[in-house]
C-alpha positions in Angstrom: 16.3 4.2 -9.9 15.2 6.6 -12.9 11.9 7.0 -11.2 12.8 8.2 -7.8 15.2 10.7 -9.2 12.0 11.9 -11.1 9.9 12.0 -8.3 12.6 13.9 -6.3 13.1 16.5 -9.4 9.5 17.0 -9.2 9.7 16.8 -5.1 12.2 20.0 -5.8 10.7 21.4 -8.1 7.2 22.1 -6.4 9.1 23.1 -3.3 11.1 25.7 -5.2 7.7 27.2 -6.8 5.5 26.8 -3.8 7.7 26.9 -0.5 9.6 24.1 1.5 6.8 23.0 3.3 5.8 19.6 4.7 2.5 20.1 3.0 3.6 20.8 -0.5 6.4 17.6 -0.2 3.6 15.4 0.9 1.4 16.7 -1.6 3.5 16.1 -4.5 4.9 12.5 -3.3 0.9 11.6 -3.0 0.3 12.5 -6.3 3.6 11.0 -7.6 2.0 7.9 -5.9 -1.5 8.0 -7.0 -0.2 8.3 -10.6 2.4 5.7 -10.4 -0.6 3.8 -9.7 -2.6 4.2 -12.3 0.4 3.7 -14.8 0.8 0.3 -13.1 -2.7 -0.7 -13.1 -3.1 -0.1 -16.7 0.0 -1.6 -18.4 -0.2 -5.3 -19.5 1.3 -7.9 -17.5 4.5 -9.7 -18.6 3.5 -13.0 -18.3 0.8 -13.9 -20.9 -2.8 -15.2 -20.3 -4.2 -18.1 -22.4 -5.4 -17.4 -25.3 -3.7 -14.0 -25.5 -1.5 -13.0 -28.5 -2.6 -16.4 -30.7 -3.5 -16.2 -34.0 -6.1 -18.4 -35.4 -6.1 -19.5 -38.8 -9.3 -21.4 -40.2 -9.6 -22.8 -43.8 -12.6 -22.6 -45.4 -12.9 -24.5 -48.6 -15.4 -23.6 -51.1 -17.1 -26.0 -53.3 -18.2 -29.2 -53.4 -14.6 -31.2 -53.5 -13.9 -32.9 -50.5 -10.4 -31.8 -49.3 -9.9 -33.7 -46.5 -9.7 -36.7 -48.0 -7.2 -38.9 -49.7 -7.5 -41.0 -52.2 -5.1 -43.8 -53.5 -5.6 -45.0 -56.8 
């Protein structure tokens, strides 16, 4: 709802500085559009790809002791 009051603030806007026209309301609502596109297109979807947002952790174990194994005595 917020956007479309802003798009018709800046609808009324442009036809209070440049005339009530059709012109100058098409204008405007095409570049509303056009930019309302772009804004889409470059935010990051909701629902998360594979591999997105994971952290990975590796151990790296220095020396010549053998961590991975157990040993019972």
């Amino acid at each position: 709802m917020v956007p479309l009051i802003l798009i018709g603030a800046a609808v009324l806007g442009a036809c209070l500085i440049f005339g009530y026209s059709s012109f100058v309301v098409g204008f405007v609502l095409l570049a509303a559009g056009i930019l309302g596109l772009i804004v889409f297109m470059n935010t990051p979807g909701a629902v998360g790809r594979p591999g997105e947002g994971e952290t990975i952790i590796e151990k790296h174990f220095m020396g010549n002791a053998d961590h991975h194994r157990h040993y019972r005595t």
